[in-house]
Each structure stands twice: as structure tokens, then as C-alpha cells.
C-alpha positions as CSV (number, residue, x, y, z in Angstrom):
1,X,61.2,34.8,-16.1
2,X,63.8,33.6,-18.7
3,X,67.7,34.1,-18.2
4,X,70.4,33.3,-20.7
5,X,73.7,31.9,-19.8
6,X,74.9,35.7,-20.4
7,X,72.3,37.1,-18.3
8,X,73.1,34.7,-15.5
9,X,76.7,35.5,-15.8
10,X,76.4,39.3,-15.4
11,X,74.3,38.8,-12.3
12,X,77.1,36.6,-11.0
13,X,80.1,39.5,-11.9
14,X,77.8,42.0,-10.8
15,X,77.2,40.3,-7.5
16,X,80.9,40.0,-7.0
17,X,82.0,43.3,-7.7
18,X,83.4,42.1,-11.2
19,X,84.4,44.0,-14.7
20,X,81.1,44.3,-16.8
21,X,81.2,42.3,-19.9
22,X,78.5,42.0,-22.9
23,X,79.6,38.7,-23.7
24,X,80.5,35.2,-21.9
25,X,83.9,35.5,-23.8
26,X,84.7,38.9,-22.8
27,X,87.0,37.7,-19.3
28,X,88.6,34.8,-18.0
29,X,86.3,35.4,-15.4
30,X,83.1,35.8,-17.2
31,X,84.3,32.2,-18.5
32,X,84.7,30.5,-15.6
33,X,81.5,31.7,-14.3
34,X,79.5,30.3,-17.5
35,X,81.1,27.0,-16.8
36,X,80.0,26.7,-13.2
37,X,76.0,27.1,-14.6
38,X,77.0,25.0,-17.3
39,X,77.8,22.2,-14.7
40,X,74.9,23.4,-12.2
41,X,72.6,23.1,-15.1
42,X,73.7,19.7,-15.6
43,X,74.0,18.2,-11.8
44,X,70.1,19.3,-11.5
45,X,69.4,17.8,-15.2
46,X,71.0,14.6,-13.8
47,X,69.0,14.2,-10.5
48,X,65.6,15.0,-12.7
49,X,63.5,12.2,-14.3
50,X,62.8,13.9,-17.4
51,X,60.8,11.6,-19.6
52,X,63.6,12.2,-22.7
53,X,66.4,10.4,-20.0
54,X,63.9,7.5,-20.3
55,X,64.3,5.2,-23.4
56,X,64.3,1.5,-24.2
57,X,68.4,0.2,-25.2
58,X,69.7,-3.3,-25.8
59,X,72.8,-4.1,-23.9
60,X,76.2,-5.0,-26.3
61,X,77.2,-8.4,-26.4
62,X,80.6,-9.7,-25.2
63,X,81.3,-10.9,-28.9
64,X,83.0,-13.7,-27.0
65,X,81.7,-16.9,-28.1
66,X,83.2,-18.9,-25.1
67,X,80.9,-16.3,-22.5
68,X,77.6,-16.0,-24.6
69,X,75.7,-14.5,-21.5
70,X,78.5,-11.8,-21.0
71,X,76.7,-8.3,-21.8
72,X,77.9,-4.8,-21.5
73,X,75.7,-2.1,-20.6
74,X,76.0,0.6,-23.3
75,X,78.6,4.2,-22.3
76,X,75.5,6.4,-22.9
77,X,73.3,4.8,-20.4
78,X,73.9,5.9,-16.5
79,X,71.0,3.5,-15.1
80,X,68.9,0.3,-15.7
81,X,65.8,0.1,-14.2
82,X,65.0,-3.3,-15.7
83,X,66.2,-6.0,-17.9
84,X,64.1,-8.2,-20.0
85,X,65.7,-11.2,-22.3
86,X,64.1,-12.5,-25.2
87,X,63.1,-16.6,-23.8
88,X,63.2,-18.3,-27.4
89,X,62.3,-21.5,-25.5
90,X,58.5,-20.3,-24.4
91,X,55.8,-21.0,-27.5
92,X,55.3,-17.9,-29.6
93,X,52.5,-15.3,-28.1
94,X,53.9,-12.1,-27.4
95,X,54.8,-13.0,-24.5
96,X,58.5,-14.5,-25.1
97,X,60.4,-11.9,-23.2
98,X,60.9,-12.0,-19.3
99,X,62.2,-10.1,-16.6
100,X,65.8,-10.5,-15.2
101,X,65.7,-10.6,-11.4
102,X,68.2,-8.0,-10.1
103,X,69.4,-9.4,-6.9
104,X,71.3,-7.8,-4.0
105,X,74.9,-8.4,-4.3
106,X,75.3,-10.6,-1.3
107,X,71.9,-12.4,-2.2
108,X,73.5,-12.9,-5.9
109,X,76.7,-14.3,-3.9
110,X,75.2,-16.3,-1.2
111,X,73.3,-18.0,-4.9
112,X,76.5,-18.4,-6.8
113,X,78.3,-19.8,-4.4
114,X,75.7,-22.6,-3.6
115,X,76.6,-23.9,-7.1
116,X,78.2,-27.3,-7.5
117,X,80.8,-26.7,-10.3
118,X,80.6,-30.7,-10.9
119,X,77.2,-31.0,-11.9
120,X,76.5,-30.8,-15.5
121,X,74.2,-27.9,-15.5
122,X,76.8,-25.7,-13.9
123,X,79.4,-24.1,-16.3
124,X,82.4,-21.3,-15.1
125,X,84.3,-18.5,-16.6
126,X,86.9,-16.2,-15.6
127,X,85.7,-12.5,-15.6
128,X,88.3,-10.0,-15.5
């Protein structure tokens, strides 16, 4: 069975002993009331995997030439489940993009701080 927002929102009044309206305008009320679905409708949309929440994205660039590897991931976006990055160095096949490992934090921490900041293949930045 099919409810509208309206139809939901009578039931609602009705249940609480409330004015009768015939519209979600009609009462402060009757307002309220079609806001909490509103935000009930979208707290179960958000704990759903719809297919449509599912879509490929590329992350935005720091546009800071001094920290080339410094991406942002995108406001629109609530969750990565993966990160690929286009390798440039492998011959081309199709097969020039790999997978990011996503480590724990303390795993990622334990690793950073084994680097030695005085060999040559180690480089720092400041990220604030």
C-alpha cells in the first residue's frame, strides 16, 4: 500500500488527537510532523545500499604543487570503498591502474613512522 507524505501526516495527527488538516501546510503541527518522515525517510535511505548511492568519482586534487599526492575526497561523497590510482610507470595494457591499500590507522602510523626522513627517497610535508 502507497502513503503520501500527507497521508502519513494525518495518521500521525490522528493518532495524537490533533486538528485535521488537508494539507502538510495547514498547522505548525502538521509541519513538524512532515519533517520528522522527511528525516525518517532519509536516516533509512542512508543505512540502505541502493545501487543509485553507488557510483565511480575521482577525488579533487590539492592544487598545491609542493604536495602533489594531497587529494580531497569530494562533499557529495559519504564513503570510499576503494581507491585505484592511475600507475603511468607500468607498460600500457589496460591494466595501468592499481589498488590503494587502505590501512588501519595505527598500521598506517606504525609505517610512517619507520621512515627515515634522511634518506633520499623519503620526502615531508606539513598537513594542517
Amino acid at each position: 500500500m502507497k502513503s503520501t507524505v500527507l497521508d502519513m501526516t494525518q495518521s500521525i495527527l490522528s493518532g495524537l488527537g490533533s486538528d485535521e488538516v488537508n494539507s502538510i501546510s495547514d498547522t505548525t503541527e502538521s509541519l513538524q510532523v512532515a519533517e520528522v518522515i522527511k528525516q525518517a525517510y532519509f536516516n533509512i535511505l542512508a543505512r540502505s545500499r541502493l545501487p543509485m548511492q553507488e557510483e565511480m568519482f575521482q577525488l579533487d586534487d590539492s592544487l598545491d604543487v609542493t604536495q602533489p599526492v594531497l587529494m580531497y575526497r569530494p562533499d557529495r561523497v559519504a564513503k570510499m570503498e576503494w581507491i585505484k590510482y592511475y600507475d603511468s610507470k607500468l607498460p600500457v595494457t589496460g591494466y595501468q591502474y592499481k589498488y590503494v591499500t587502505i590501512l588501519p590507522v595505527r598500521q598506517y602510523l606504525d609505517m610512517v613512522n619507520s621512515f627515515n626522513i634522511v634518506e633520499t627517497n623519503v620526502r615531508t610535508f606539513t598537513f594542517n
